[in-house]
N, C-alpha and C positions, 0 to 999 in steps of 0.2 A: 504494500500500500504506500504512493507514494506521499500523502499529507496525515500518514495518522500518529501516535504517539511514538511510535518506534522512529520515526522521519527526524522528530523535534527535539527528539530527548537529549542527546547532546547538547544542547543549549536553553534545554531547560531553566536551570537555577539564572541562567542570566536574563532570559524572557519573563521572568517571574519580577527580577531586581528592575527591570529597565518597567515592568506595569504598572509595577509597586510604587516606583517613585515619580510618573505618571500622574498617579492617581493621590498622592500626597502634595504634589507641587499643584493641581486643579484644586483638590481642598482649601490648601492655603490660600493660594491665591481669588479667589471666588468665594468664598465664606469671608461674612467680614465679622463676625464675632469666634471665631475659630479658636479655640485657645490651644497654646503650642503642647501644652501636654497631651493632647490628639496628636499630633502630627507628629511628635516624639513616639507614641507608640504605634501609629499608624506605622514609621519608619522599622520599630523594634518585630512587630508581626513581619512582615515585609522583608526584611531580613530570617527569621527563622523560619518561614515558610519556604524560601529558594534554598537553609543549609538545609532544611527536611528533602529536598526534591535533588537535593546532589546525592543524596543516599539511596535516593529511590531509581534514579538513574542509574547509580552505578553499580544496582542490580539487572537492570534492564537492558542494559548494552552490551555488545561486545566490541572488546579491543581493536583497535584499525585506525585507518583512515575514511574519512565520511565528510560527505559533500563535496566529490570528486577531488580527492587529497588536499580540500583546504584546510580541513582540521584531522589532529592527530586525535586520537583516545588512549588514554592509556593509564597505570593509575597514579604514576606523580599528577597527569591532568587534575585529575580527582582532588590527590592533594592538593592543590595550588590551589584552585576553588575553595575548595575547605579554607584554607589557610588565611584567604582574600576576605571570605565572606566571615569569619571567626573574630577576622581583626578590624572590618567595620564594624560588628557588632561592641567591640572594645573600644572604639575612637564614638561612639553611639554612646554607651554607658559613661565616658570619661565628658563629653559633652553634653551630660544630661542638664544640668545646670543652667550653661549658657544656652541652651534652648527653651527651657522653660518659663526663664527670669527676661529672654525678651521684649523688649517693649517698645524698640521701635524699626524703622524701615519695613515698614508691610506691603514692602512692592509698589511695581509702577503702574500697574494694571486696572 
């Protein structure tokens, strides 16, 4: 099947990251009483919903090359994901604060 789960799954957890922040930056931006502890955890789901789907992927796949050898799979890949999406979630927790306590520039929009 060429568009079905197995097609995507490789770039799952980043399709997940790239909807997620999407749909945080529409929030923000378009809500005008929004307050940032939404959009802090909006971002926090958001993140642990793509490292859940890098786990689930990397049952799901096998090793290769996929998308006519533009990407490699393999499981340092997997690592490095992990590792990416582990340590926004840490740069997330350490600016929990200065996101919170925000109070000004709410955009141009």
């Amino acid at each position: 099947m060429l568009f079905g789960l197995e097609y995507f799954a490789p770039i799952l957890p980043e399709m997940i990251l790239l909807f997620g922040i999407f749909v945080t930056i529409l929030v923000r931006l378009l809500v005008d009483k929004c307050s940032y502890e939404k959009v802090y955890l909006s971002s926090q789901i958001t993140l642990a919903i793509s490292f859940m789907s890098l786990f689930f992927t990397a049952n799901i796949i096998s090793y290769g090359s996929v998308y006519s050898d533009l990407l490699e799979i393999d499981a340092f890949s997997f690592f490095v994901k992990g590792l990416l999406i582990f340590g926004m979630g840490i740069i997330f927790c350490y600016g929990k604060s200065y996101v919170k306590e925000l109070k000004n520039n709410n955009g141009d929009y």
